[in-house]
C-alpha positions as CSV (number, residue, x, y, z in Angstrom):
1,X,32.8,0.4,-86.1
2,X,33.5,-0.1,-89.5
3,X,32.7,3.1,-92.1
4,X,32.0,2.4,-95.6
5,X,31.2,4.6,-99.0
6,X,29.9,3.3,-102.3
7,X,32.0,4.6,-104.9
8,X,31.2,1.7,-107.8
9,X,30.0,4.0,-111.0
10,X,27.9,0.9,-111.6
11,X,26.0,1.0,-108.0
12,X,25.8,4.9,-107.9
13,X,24.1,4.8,-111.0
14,X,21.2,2.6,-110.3
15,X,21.3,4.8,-106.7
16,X,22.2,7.7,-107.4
17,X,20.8,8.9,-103.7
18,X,24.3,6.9,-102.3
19,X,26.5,9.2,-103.5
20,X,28.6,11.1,-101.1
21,X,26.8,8.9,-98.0
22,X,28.7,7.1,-95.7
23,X,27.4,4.3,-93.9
24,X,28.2,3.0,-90.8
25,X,28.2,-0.5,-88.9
26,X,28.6,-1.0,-85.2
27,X,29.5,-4.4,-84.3
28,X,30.2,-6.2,-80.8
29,X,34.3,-6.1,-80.3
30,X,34.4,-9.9,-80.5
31,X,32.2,-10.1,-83.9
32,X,34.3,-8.5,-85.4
33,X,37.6,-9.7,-83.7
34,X,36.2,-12.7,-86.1
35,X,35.9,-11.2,-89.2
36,X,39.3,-9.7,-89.0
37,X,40.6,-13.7,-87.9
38,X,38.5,-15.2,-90.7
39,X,39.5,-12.2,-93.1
40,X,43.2,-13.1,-92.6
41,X,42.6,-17.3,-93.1
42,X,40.8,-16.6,-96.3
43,X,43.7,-14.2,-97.8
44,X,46.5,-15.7,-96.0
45,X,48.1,-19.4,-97.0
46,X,45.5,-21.2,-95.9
47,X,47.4,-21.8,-92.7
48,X,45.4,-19.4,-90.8
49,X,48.3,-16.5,-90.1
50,X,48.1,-16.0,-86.1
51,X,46.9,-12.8,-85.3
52,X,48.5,-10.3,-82.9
């Protein structure tokens, strides 16, 4: 599950109903097993940093 909050002055002003409401996103445990292995390719070396 992954929780997220809009805090950008630039959003919040052109929706001011975001503000203060959290949002949240339930993925399958192997989706997002992925995103964190893709997430640490794309900011790691390149090299794809194994993940443990």
């Amino acid at each position: 599950m992954i929780t997220l909050e809009f805090w950008r002055e630039g959003h919040l002003l052109t929706h001011p109903e975001h503000a203060g409401t959290v949002f949240v996103a339930k993925l399958p445990a192997a989706e997002f097993a992925g995103i964190l292995e893709e997430t640490v390719t794309i900011l790691g070396d390149g090299e794809g940093a194994p993940v443990t």
